[in-house]
N, C-alpha and C positions, 0 to 999 in steps of 0.2 A: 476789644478783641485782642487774643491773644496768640502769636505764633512759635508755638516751642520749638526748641533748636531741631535740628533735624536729627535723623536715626542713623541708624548701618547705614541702611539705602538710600539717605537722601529723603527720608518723605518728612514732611514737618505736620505736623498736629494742629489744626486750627478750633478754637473754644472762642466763645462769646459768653460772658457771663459766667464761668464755670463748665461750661454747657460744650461738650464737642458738637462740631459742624460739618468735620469735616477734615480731609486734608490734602496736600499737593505735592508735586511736585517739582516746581514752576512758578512766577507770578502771575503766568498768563491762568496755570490751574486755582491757582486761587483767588481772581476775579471769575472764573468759574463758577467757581462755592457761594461765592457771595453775591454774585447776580441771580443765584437759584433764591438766594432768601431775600432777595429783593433791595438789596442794595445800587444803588448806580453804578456804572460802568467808570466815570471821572472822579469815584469816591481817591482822596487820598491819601495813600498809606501809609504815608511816610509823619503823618496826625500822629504824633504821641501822645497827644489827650485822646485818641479815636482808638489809635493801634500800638502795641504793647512785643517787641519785638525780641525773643532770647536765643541767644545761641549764634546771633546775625543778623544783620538789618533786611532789608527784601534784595539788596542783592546777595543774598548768601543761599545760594540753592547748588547744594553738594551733586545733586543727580544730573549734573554735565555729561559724566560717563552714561546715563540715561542709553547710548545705544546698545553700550554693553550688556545692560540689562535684557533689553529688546532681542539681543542676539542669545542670550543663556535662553528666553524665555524660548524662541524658534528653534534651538536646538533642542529642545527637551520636547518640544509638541511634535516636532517630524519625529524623532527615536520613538516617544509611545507611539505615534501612529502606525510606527513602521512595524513596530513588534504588536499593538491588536490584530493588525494584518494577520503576520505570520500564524498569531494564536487561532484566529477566526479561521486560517485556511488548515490549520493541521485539526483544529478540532471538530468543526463541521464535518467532516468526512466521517469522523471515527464517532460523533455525538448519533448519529443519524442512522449509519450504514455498518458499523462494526458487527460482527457475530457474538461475539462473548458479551458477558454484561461488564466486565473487568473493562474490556477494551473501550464499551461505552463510556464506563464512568471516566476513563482516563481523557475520552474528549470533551466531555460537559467538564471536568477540571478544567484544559484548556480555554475553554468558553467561555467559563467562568474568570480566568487568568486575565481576555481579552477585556470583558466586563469591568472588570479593576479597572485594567489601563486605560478605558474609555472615562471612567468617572475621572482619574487622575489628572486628565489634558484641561480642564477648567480649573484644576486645583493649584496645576503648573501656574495659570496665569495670574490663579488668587496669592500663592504665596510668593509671587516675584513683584506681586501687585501691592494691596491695600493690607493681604492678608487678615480678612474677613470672618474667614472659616479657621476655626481652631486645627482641624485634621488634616489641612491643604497639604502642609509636609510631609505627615505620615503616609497617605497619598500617594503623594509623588515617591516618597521611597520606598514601598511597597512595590508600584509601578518599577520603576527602576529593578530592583531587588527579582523581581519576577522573567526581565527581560537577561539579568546575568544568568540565573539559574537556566531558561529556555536556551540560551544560545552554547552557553556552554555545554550542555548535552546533547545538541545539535552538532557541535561540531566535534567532539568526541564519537559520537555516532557514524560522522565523516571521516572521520579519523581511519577506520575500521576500513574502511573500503579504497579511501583516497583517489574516489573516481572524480574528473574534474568537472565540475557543474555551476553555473549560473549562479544557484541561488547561494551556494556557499559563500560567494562576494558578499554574500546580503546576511548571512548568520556571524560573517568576520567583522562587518560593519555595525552589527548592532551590539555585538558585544563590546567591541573596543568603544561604541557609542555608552554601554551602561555603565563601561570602568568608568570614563569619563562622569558622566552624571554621577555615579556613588560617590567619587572626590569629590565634587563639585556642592554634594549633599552635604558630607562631612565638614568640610571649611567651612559649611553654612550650618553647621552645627542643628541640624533641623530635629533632630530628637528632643532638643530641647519645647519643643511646643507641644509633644506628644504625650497625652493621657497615659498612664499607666503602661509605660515604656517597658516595664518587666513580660507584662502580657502581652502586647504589641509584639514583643520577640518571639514567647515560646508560640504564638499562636500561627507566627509565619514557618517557625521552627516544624511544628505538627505539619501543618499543609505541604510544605514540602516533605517532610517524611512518607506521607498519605500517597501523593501524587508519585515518589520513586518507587515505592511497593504496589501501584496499583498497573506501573509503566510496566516493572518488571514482570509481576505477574499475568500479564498479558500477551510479552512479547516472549519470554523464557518459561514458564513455569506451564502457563496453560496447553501452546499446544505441542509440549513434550507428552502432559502428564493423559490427554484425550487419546482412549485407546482408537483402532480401526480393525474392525471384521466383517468380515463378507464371506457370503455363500454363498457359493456358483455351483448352474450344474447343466451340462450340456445333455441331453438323453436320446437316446435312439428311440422311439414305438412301436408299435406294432405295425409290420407293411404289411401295405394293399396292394393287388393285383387284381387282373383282369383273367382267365383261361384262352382269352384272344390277344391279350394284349401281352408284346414282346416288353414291358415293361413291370419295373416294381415302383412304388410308391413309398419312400419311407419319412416316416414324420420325424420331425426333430424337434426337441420343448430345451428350448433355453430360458435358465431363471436368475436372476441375481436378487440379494438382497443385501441391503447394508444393517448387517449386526453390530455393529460398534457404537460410538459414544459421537461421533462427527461426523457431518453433512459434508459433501464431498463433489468436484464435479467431474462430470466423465470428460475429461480433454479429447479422447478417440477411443471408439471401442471395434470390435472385428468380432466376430464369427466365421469360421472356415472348416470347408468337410475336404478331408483328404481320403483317395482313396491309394489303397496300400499295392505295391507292384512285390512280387516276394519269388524266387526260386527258392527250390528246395533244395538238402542234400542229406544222403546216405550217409555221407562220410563225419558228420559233424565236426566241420572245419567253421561254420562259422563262428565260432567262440574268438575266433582268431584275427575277423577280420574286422570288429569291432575299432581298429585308433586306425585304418587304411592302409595304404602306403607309407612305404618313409617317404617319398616325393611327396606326396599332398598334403602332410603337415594337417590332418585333421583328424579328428575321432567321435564318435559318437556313444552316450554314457548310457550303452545297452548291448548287450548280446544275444543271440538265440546260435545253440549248437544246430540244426536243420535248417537255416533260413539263413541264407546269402545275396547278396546284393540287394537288398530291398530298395525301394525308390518310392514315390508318392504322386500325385498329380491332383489338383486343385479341382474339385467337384462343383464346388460351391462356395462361395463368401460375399457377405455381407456385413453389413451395421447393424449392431443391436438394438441400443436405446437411442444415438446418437451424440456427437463432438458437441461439448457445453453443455448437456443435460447435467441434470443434478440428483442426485441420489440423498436424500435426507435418512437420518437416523431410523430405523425403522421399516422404511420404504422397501419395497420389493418392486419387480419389474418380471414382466414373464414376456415371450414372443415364440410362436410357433412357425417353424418352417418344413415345407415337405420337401423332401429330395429325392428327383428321380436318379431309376438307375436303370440298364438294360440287362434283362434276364441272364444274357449270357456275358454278362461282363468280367474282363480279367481281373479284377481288384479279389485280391482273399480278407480284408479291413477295410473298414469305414475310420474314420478317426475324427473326431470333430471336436475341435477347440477355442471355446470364449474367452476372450482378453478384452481388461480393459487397461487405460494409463487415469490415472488420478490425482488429481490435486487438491489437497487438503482445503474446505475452505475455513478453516480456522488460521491457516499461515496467506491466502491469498485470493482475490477477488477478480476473475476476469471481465474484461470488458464487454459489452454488448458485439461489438464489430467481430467477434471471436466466431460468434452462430454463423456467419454468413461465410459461406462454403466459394473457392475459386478455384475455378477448374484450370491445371496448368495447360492443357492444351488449344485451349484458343486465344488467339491472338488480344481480343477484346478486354481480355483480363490483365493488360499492361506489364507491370513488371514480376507478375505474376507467371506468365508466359513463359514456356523454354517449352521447342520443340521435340513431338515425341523420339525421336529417333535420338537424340542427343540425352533428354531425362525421363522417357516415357511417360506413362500420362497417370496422373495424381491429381486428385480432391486434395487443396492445401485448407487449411482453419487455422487464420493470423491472427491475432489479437494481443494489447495488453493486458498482461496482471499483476495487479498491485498488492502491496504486502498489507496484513488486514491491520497495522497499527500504520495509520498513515504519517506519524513522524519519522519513522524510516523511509518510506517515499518521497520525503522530501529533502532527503541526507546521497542519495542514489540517482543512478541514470537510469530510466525507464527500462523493465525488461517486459520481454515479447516471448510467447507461446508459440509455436510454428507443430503443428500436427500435419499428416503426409497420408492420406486414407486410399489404397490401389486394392483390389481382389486377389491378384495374384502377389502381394508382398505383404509383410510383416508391416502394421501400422508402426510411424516414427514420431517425435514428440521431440522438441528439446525448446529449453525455457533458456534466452540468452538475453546480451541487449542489443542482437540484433533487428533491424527495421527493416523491412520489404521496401517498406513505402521513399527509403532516403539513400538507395543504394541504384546502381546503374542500372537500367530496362536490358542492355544489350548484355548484363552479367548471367550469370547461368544459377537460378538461388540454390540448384544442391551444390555446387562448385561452393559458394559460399558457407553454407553449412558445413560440407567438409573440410573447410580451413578457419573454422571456428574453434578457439580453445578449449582443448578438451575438461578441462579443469575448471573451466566457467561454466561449461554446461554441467560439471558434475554437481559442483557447488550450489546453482542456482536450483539445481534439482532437490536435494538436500533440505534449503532453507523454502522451499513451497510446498513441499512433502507429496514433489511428485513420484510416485510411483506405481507396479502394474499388479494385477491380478488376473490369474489366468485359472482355467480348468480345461481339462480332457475327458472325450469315454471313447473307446474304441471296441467295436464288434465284430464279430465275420459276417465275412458278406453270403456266406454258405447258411450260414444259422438263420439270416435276414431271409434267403430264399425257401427255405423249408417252412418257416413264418408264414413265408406270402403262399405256400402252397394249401398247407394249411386250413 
């Protein structure tokens, strides 16, 4: 038998006859070896007619440092494991649930990213081991290589925003974890074991390329370039009356439809029929009173020379389709509503107007918890609650929404949808990273809404692609009664 001196690491080489058996680390590993092939346990070694010793007799076993080893091999299996994590948790979302097929593919990349790193954590142990497997290195540096590129765009991503978040400690630690392992590769000189090391480069070269054009076309290009159009139309019908009855009847056909290129969700929509108060005048002055007073500092972008002081009063309003419904490419929506009026009523206009607010869902995904409607004024609804007399009384729709490349969700502090639905007010909307659920019950949530930053809300509005669509038709209410005479 013979024992060749040891290597780099410490491992010596055991043959019998020419013939490898085997080899160690240890005396104790290589009474090991040799009770597998059936030698005795008191055979002894120290026989130079039996055993044949180079490089050091059997007390020469260089892998003393042996824990050193143990500790490179444990740092390198926690860092892949830590980074398949991360890959599994950003890709899964976007592999499964993305809209675009760009965004998809950028998570089965991911997926497939994790997948490496999963093959690489036995490769870790073969090439600190026996080194068995020809490609254990390449492996492990590929792994590695995959965890600097990941992290680093993570936190440049972070960069961007520099909101302070948990997971950031963990994009900071794995990459100062892959700087480490890529020295660690290089002192080990590990390209040396690798096949056709030209292609091994351009090939990780390509994949990276692939995966930054598939990132960016998904997060920048796609939904810039997804146009959005919609046709609204709110209509008055023909009214019905009775010759006994002091009333008219008039129908109202509201329709939308989504003509554009992206599926969309309705955050709140409204419907409201106003009816118009109007004096007349001889003198056509009121050309004049269209911006008010100078004391009241307001104006409105219309004039009529006969028609002064006009005013309005809320007939009717409702929800159209409803808060979190979805409108697909295509899709149309119709609802019919009748509104009474009484014969001799002072309104000289009807005026009725369909609004929605919208969010792109090509920039963003809301949560399930978003459908379920809480009424501010009962008590039951916790910090949802502020009495009417203080905020009046509002249908709130709270929820998260997340952005549809889920590696910026994970660069970010969660933001939240807050929709405000009343009859007699103008529905509100604003997308912040404020939370209902993490704030004081005794605080007042429009109090907080209004000392929300203004330029967070703009912003967040901006990058979800929330915004509204409205239409109008206004009639005489004289023309409606000639109608219903008719």
């Amino acid at each position: 038998m013979v024992v060749e001196p040891p290597d780099r690491r410490g491992l010596r080489r055991i043959t019998i006859h020419d013939k490898t058996v085997g080899s160690a680390w240890s005396l104790r590993e290589l009474r090991k070896v040799l009770r597998r092939l059936g030698y005795p346990d008191d055979m002894d070694l120290d026989d130079r007619s039996r055993v044949h010793w180079r490089g050091g007799d059997s007390s020469v076993w260089p892998d003393d440092r042996g824990w050193r080893r143990r500790v490179v091999i444990a740092l390198m299996l926690v860092g892949l494991l830590g980074s398949l994590a991360l890959h599994a948790v950003i890709g899964w979302a976007d592999a499964l649930g993305a809209l675009t097929f760009a965004q998809r593919l950028v998570g089965v990349v991911f997926l497939l990213a994790g997948a490496v790193q999963g093959i690489a954590l036995p490769a870790v142990v073969d090439y600190w081991g026996r080194r068995q497997v020809r490609l254990s290195g390449a492996l492990v540096l590929l792994g590695v290589l995959m965890t600097l590129a990941t992290t680093t765009l993570l936190l440049f991503l972070w960069l961007r925003e520099r909101e302070f978040i948990a997971t950031v400690l963990l994009f900071l630690a794995l990459w100062l974890w892959s700087l480490w392992a890529l020295r660690t590769l290089i002192r080990e000189k590990v390209w040396r074991g690798i096949p056709h090391p030209r292609k091994f480069t351009a090939g990780v070269a390509i994949t990276a390329l692939l995966t930054a054009v598939s990132l960016g076309y998904s997060i920048i290009y796609q939904p810039i370039a997804a146009p959005r159009h919609f046709i609204l139309k709110a209509e008055f019908g023909t009214p019905q009356t009775d010759v006994d009855s002091p009333y008219i009847h008039v129908p109202l056909k509201l329709y939308a439809k989504n003509a554009g290129g992206i599926p969309v969700y309705i955050v709140v929509d409204d419907y409201t029929v106003w009816g118009s108060l109007a004096e007349f005048s001889n003198s056509g002055k009121g050309m004049k009173e269209w911006k008010g007073s100078e004391e009241g500092g307001w104006w409105v972008p219309e004039a009529e020379a006969f028609e002064t002081q006009s005013g309005g009063e809320v007939i009717a309003s409702g929800q159209f389709q409803g808060p979190g419904s979805t409108l697909d490419p295509g899709e149309e929506f119709r609802k019919e509503k009748v509104i009474t009026l009484p014969k001799d009523t002072k309104y000289e206009t009807l005026d009725a107007v369909l609004q929605f607010a919208i969010l792109r869902q090509d920039r963003g995904k809301l949560d399930d918890e978003f459908y379920y409607e809480k009424l501010s004024w009962m008590e039951s609804e916790g910090r949802y609650y502020c009495p009417p007399d203080g905020c009046g009384e509002h249908v709130i729709y709270h929820g998260r929404v997340r952005y549809n490349a889920n590696i910026i969700n994970v660069t970010r502090k969660p933001r939240y949808v807050a929709a405000f639905w009343s009859p007699e007010e103008d529905p509100q909307v604003f997308i912040s990273s404020f939370n209902f659920e993490k704030e004081k019950k005794s605080e007042s949530i429009y109090g907080i809404y209004k000392g929300l930053d203004e330029s967070e809300v703009v912003r967040e509005a901006e990058r979800y692609g929330l915004s509204s669509v409205s239409v109008n038709s206004e009639v005489s209410v004289k023309g409606l009664l000639k109608q219903a005479q008719r």
